[in-house]
C-alpha beads as a LAMMPS data file, in Angstrom:
LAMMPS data file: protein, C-alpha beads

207 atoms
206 bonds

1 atom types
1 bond types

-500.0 500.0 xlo xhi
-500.0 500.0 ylo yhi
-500.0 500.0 zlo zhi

Masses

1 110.0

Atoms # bond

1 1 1 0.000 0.000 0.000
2 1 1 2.771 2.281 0.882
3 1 1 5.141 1.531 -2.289
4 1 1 2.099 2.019 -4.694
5 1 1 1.720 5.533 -2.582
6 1 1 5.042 6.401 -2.894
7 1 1 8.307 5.957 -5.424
8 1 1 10.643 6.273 -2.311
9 1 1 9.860 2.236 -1.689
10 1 1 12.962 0.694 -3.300
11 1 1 11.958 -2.991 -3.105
12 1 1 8.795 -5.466 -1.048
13 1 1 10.036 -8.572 1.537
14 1 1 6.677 -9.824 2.202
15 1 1 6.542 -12.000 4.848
16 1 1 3.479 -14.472 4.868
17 1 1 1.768 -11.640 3.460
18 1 1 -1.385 -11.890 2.137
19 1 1 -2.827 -12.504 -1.794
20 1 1 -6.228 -13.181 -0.549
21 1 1 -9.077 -11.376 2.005
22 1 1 -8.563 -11.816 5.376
23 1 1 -11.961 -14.166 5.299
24 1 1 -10.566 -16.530 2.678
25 1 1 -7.533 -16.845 4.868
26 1 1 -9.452 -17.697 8.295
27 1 1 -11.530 -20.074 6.706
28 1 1 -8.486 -21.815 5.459
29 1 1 -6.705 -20.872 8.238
30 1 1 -9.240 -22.758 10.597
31 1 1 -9.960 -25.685 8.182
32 1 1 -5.669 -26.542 8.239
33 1 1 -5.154 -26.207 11.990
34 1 1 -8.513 -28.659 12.378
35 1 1 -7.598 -30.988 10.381
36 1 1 -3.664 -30.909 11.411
37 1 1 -5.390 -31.352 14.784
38 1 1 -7.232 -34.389 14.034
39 1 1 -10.835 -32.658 14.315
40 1 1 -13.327 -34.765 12.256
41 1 1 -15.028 -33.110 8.834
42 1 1 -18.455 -31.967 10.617
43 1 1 -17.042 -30.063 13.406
44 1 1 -14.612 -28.732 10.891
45 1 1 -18.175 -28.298 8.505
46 1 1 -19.808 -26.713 11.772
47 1 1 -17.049 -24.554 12.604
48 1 1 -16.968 -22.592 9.427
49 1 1 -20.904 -22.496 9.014
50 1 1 -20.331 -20.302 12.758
51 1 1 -17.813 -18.220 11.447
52 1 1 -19.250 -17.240 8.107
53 1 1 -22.803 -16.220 10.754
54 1 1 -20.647 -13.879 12.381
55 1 1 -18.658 -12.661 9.694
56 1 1 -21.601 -11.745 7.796
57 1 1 -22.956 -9.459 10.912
58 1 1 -19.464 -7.657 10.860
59 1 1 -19.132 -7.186 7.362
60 1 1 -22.814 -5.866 7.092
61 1 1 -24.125 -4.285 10.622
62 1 1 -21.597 -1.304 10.778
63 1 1 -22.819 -0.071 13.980
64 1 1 -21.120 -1.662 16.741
65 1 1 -23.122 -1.893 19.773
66 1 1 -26.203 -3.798 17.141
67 1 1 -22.923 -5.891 15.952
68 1 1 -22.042 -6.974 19.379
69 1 1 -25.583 -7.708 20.450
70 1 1 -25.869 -10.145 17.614
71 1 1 -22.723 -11.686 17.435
72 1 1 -23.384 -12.262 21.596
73 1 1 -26.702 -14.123 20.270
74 1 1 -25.124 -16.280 17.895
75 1 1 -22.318 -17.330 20.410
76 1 1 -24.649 -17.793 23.224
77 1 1 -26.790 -20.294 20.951
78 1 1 -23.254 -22.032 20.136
79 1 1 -23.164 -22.377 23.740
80 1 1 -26.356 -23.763 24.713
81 1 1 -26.125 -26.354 22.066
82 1 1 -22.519 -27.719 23.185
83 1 1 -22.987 -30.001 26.134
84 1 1 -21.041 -28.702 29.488
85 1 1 -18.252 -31.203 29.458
86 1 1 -16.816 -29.249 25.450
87 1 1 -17.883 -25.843 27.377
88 1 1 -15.180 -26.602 29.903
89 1 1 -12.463 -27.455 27.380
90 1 1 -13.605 -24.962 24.447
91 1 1 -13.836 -21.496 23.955
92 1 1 -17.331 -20.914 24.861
93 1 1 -17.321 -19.053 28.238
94 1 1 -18.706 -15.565 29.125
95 1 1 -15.555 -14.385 28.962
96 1 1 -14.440 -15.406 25.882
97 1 1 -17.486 -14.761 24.333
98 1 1 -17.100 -11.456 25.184
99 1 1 -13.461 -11.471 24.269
100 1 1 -14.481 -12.501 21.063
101 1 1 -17.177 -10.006 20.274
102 1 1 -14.410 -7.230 21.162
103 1 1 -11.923 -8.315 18.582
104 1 1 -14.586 -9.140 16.116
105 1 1 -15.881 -5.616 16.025
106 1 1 -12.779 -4.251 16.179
107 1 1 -11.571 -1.954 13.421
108 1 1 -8.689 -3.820 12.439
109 1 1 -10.817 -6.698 11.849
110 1 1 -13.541 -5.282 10.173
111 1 1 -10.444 -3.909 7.985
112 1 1 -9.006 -7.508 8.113
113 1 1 -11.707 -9.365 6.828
114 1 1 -12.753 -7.166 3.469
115 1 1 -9.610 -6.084 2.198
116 1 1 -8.459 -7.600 -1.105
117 1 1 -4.713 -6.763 -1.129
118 1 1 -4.978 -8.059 -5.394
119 1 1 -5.751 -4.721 -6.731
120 1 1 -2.957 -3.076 -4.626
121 1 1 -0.327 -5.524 -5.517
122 1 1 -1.611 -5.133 -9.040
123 1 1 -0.109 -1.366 -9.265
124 1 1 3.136 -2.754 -7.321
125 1 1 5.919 -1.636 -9.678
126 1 1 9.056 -1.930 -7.348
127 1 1 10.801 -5.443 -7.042
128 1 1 8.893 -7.306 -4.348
129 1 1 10.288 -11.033 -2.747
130 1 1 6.953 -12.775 -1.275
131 1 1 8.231 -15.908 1.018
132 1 1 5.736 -18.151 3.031
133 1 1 6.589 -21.279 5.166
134 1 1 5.747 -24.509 4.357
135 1 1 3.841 -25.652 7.152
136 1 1 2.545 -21.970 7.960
137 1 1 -1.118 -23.024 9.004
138 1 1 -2.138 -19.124 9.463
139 1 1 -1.149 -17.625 5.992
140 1 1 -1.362 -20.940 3.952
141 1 1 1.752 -20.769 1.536
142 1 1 -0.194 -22.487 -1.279
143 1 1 -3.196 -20.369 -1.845
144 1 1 -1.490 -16.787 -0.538
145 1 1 1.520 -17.328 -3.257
146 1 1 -0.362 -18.150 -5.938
147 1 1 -2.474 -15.556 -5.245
148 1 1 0.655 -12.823 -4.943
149 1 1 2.134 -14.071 -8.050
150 1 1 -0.760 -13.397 -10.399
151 1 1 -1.664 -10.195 -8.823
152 1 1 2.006 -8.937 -9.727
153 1 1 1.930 -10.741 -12.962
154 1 1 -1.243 -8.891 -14.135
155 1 1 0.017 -5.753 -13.063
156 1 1 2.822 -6.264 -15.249
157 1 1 5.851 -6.339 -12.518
158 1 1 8.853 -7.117 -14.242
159 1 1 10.850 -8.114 -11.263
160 1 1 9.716 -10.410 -8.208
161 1 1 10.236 -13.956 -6.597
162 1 1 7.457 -16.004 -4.838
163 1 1 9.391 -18.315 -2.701
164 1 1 7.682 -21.639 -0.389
165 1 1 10.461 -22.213 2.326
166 1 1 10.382 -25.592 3.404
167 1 1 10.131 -27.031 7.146
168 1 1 9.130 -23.587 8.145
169 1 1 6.039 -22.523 10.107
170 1 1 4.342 -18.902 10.133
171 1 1 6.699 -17.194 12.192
172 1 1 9.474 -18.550 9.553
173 1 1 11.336 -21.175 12.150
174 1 1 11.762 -24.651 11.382
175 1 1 8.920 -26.102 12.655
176 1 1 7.568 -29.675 13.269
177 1 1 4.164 -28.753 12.850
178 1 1 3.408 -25.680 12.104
179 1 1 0.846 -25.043 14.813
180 1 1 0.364 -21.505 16.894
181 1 1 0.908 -23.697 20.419
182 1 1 4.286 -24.567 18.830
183 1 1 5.829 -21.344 18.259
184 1 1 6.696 -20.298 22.093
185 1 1 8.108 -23.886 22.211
186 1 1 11.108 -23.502 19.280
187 1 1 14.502 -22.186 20.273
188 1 1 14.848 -20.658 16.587
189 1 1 13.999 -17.463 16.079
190 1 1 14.200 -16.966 12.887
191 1 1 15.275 -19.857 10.342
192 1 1 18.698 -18.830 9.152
193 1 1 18.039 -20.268 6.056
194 1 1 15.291 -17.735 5.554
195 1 1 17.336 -14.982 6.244
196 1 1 19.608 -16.387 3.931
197 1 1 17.135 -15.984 1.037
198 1 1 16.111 -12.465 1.948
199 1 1 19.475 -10.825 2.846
200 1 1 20.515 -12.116 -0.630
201 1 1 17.900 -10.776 -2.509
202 1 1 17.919 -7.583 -0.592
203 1 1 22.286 -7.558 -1.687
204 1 1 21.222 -8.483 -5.315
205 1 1 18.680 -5.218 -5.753
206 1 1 20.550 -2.773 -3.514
207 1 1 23.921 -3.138 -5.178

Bonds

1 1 1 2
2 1 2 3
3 1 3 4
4 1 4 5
5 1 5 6
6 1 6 7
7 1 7 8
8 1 8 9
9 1 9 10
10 1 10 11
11 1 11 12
12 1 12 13
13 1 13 14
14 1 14 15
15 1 15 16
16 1 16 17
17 1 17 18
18 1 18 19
19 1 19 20
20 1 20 21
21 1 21 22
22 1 22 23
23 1 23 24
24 1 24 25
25 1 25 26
26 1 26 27
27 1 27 28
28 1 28 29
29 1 29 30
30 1 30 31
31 1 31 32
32 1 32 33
33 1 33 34
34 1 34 35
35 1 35 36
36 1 36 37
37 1 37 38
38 1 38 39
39 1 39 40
40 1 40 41
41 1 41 42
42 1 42 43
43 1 43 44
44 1 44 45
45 1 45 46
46 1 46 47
47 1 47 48
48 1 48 49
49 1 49 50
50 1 50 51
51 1 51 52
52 1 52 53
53 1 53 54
54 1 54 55
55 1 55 56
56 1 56 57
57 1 57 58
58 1 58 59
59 1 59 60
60 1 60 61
61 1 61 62
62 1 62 63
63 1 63 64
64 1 64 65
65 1 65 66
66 1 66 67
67 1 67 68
68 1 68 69
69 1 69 70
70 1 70 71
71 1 71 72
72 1 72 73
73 1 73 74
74 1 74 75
75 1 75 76
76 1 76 77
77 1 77 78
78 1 78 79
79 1 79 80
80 1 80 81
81 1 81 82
82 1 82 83
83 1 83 84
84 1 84 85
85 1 85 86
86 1 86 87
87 1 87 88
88 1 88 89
89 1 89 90
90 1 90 91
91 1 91 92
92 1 92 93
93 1 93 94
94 1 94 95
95 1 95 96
96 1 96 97
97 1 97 98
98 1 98 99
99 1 99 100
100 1 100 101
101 1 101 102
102 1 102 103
103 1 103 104
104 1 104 105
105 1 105 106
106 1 106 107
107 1 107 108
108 1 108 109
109 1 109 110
110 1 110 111
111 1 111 112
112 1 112 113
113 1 113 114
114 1 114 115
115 1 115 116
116 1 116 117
117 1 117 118
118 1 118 119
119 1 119 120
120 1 120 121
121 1 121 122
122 1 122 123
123 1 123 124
124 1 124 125
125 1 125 126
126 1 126 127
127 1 127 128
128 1 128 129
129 1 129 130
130 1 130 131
131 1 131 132
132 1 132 133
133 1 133 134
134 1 134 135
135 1 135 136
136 1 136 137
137 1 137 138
138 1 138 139
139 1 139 140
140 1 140 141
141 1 141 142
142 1 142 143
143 1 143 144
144 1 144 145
145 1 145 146
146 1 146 147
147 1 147 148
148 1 148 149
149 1 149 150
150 1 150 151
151 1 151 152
152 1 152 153
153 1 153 154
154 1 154 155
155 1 155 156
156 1 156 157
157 1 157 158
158 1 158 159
159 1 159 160
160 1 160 161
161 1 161 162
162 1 162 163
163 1 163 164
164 1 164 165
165 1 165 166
166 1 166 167
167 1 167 168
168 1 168 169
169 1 169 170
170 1 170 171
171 1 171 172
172 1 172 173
173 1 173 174
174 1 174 175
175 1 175 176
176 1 176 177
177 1 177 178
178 1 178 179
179 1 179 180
180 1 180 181
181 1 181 182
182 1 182 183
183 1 183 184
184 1 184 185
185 1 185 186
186 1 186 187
187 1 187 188
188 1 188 189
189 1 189 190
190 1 190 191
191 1 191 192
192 1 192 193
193 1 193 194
194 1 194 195
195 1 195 196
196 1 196 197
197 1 197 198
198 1 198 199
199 1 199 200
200 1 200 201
201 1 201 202
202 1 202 203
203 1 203 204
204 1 204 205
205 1 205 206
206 1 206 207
């Protein structure tokens, strides 16, 4: 957004950066981490029927005290149909239901959800390197890449690399699984191998 704004942007490193709306990517992002979990197809079905309901009321009730009313109703039906024992081990308490209706309405994910970053990337002209991880379950590699590429393609950039690092999760360390519960649990920083990639590709359009 910036570099389209302004010709002082020499080059892009996008990290796990997005080629799709942030919806696309939670749906995905909630369908991998399921499934990588074990979770059988009609929770994972059930799941994402519950989050398109409540992304519909933040994408079209703009006022937020009616937006928070009704997203509280549809997580408060959630809860009365889930029997006490998954209450106890799931994310259905008052709390976190009101946690959740707080981010929800939140600017930056009303912002999050609806923004297309295609038709930006489209008027990209500087040299941009777009990496993802492997087994990044947050910004899936496959779909976000693919995505990135054609948007820069179509806009006629002349000069970019779409890289999938292998073995690494969404933080870019090498990673077993890929998981969020993982990430506090890995030494690594940073893979060095990623740096690797970016510092030369930063030396090869700076020189």
């Amino acid at each position: 957004m910036v570099a389209v704004k302004s010709p002082d942007v020499a080059f892009i490193v996008l990290m796990a950066g997005q080629g799709i709306t942030g919806e696309e990517i939670s749906y995905l992002q909630s369908d991998l981490i399921y499934r990588a979990e074990g979770v059988d197809n009609e929770t994972i079905a059930h799941n994402e029927a519950l989050l398109r309901r409540m992304y519909s009321v933040v994408k079209e009730e703009q006022n937020n005290t009616a937006a928070e009313e009704k997203l509280r109703e549809i997580l408060k039906a959630e809860m009365a149909n889930t029997s006490e024992q998954k209450i106890e081990s799931s994310d259905h308490s008052e709390a976190v239901i009101d946690a959740q209706v707080t981010a929800l309405t939140s600017p930056w994910m009303r912002f999050f959800l609806t923004y297309d970053p295609r038709p930006t990337l489209m008027k990209v002209k500087c040299p941009v390197l777009a990496i993802n991880g492997e087994k990044d379950l947050q910004v899936p590699p496959e779909e976000n890449l693919k995505a990135i590429d054609e948007a820069l393609k179509a806009g006629g950039n002349k000069d970019y690399t779409v890289k999938e690092l292998p073995g690494l999760n969404h933080l870019f360390q090498t990673a077993k699984t890929g998981f969020p519960s993982e990430y506090s649990k890995i030494e690594e920083t940073i893979s060095p191998a990623a740096l690797e990639i970016i510092g030369n590709w930063i030396s090869e359009h700076t020189q």
